[in-house]
N, C-alpha and C positions, 0 to 999 in steps of 0.2 A: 325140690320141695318149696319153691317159692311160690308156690302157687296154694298152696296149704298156708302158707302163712298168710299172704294176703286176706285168702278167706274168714282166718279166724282172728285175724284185725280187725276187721270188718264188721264181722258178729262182736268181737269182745268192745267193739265202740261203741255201738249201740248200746249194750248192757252198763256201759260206762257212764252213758248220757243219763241214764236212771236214774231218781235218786237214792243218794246211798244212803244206806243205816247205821247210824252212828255206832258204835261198839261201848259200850259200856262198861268203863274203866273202873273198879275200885277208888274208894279214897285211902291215899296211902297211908299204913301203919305207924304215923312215926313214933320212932321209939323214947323211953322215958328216960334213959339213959346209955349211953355207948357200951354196946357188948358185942364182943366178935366172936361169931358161933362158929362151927366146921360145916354148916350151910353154906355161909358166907365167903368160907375157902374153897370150897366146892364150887361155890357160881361163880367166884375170880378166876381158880382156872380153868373154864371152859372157856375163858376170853384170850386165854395168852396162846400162843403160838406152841407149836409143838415141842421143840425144843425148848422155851421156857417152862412149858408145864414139864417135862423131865426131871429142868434145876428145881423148881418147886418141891419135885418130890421129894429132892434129899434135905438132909435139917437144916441148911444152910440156906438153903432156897427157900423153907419150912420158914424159918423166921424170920427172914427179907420180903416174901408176902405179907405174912402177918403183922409187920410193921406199916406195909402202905397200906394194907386194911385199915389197920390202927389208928394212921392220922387222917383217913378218909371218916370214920365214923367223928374222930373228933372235931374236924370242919363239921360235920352233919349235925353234931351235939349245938355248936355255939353259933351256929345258923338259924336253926329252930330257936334257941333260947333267944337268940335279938329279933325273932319273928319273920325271917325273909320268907319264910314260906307262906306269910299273909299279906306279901306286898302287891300292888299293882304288876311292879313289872314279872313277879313270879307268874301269876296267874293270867299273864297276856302268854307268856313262852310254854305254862303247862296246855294251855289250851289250844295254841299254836299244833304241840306234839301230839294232843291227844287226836286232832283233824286230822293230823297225819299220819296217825300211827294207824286209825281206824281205815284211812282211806289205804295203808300197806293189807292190813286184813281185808279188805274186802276183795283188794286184788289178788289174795290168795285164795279166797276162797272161787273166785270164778276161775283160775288158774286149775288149781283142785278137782272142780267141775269137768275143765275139760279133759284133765288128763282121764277123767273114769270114763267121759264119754269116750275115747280115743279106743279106751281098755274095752268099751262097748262094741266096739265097732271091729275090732280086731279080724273076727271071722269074715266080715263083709269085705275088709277091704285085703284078702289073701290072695297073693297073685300064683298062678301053678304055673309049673314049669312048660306047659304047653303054651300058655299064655304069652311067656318070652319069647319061644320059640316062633310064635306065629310071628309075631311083630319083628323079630330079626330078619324073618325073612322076609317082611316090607321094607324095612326101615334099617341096615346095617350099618350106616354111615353116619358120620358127622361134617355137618357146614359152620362155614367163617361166613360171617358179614361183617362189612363197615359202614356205618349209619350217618346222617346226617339228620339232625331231628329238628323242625321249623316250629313257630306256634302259627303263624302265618300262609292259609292256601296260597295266597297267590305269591308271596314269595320262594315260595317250594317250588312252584310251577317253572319263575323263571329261574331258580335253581336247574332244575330237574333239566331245564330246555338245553344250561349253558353246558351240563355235565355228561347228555347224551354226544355235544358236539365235542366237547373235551376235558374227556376221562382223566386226564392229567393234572386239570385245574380243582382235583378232587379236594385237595390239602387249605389250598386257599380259602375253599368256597366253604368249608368244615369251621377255617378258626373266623371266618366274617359271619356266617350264618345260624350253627348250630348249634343250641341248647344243652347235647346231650351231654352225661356228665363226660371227663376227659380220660376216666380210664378205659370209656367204651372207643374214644376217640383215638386213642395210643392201640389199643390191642384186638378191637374189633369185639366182636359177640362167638361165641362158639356155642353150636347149639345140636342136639339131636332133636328128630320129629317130635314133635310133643313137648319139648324143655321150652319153648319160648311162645312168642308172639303168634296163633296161627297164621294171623295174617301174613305174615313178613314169613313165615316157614315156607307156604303153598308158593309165593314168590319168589325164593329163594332154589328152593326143590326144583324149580321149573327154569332158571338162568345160569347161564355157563358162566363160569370163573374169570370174573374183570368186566363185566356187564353190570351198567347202571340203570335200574329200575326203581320205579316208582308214579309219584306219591303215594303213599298207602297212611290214611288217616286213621291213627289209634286213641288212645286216653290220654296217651302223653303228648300227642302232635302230630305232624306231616311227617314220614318218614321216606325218606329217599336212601338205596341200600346199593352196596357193590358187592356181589358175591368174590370173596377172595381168598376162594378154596372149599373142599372137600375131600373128604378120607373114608376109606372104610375102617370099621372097628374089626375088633375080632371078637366073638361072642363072649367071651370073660370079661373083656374090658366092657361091653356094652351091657349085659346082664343086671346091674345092679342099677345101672341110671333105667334100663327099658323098668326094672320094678318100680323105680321112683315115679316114672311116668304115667304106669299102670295104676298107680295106686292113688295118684294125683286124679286121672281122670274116674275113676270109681268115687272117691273124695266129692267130686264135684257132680255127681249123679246124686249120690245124697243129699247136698249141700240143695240143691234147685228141689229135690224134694220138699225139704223142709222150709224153703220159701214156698212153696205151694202152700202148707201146711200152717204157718204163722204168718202175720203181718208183721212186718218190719218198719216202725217210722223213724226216719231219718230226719232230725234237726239240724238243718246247716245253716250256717248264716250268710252263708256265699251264695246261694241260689237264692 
């Protein structure tokens, strides 16, 4: 599924870069004197933990809430009466929350959006069991690689030169050279067709196990790869990732769609 996320990173930054629309907060009610309603008991315990709201419920716990209601209203009472709620630094921190509270809603609302779209999309993106079946029977295996990731062609080159003459100096030339993070570096990448990189898949598919290949230039760098291993699945085990796959690449038929369909402007300040 990481490849579904990427995309709707992607899309949700754009809509991010927008501007947003403030949310429009009431002025609060304050009250004219300290009165603790069964409102007020009610919205405390949606805040305690499951287990306290239990004690709450019996009278014991009944009136040990109702106590720190109690002196929480009475702070609130002789705050208001010496004015803090008209002071400079009040109205830097309400205005503070209120940006931020607005800028939590708005990220729920595009959040919201997409889940309906997702619910939209449901039938399009259905994979049938024949579906599986075909691609099993391209594709029943899973491959190990180990990466070495440069940001530099030509020092990948003379990487690449010293690692075709020896394969053994792989470990060295990883912790002097390589970029990538260290849990790719400890444990390799394990991939079915379609789960990662194509590029590095087509290369990978096509080299025997302990063979170093490359450079193959992606988004993140020069990549220089050892295949070190392959397995067949068995279709149970494989089944569930081929739909993840499936359903990624339909995903991304859409997705190029609908770049056809809108313009996208990107504001970076890097380029």
């Amino acid at each position: 599924m990481k490849k579904i996320s990427l995309c709707l990173v992607c899309i949700l930054g754009v809509w991010g870069c927008q501007k947003s629309t403030p949310v429009d907060f009431a002025e609060p009610n304050w009250p004219d004197k300290p009165t603790v309603t069964e409102e007020d008991f009610q919205a405390h315990i949606k805040l305690l933990s499951k287990q306290d709201a239990e004690f709450a419920a019996t009278p014991i716990g009944r009136q040990n809430l109702l106590q720190v209601i109690t002196r929480e209203k009475l702070i609130l009472a002789d705050a208001l009466a010496h004015g803090l709620h008209q002071t400079a630094d009040f109205n830097t921190l309400a205005t503070d929350k209120h940006k931020q509270l607005a800028e939590i809603y708005q990220a729920y609302l595009f959040q919201t959006l997409e889940d309906l779209w997702y619910q939209k999309q449901q039938q399009s993106l259905q994979i049938s069991d024949k579906e599986i079946e075909d691609y099993y029977k391209r594709y029943p295996y899973e491959m190990t690689v180990k990466q070495i990731i440069v940001g530099n062609a030509e020092i990948a080159d003379q990487v690449l030169r010293t690692l075709k003459h020896s394969p053994g100096r792989w470990r060295e030339m990883e912790r002097q050279y390589s970029v990538a993070p260290e849990a790719i570096r400890a444990q390799g990448v394990t991939f079915m067709p379609g789960e990662f990189l194509p590029e590095i898949e087509v290369i990978a598919a096509n080299s025997g196990s302990g063979s170093v290949q490359g450079f193959i230039k992606t988004a993140l760098g020069f990549h220089i790869i050892m295949k070190t291993g392959e397995k067949r699945l068995s279709k149970k085990d494989a089944e569930p990732r081929i739909r993840a796959v499936l359903e990624n690449k339909k995903l991304d038929q859409i997705l190029e769609s609908l770049q056809n369909k809108y313009e996208v402007t990107i504001d970076d300040e890097n380029e």
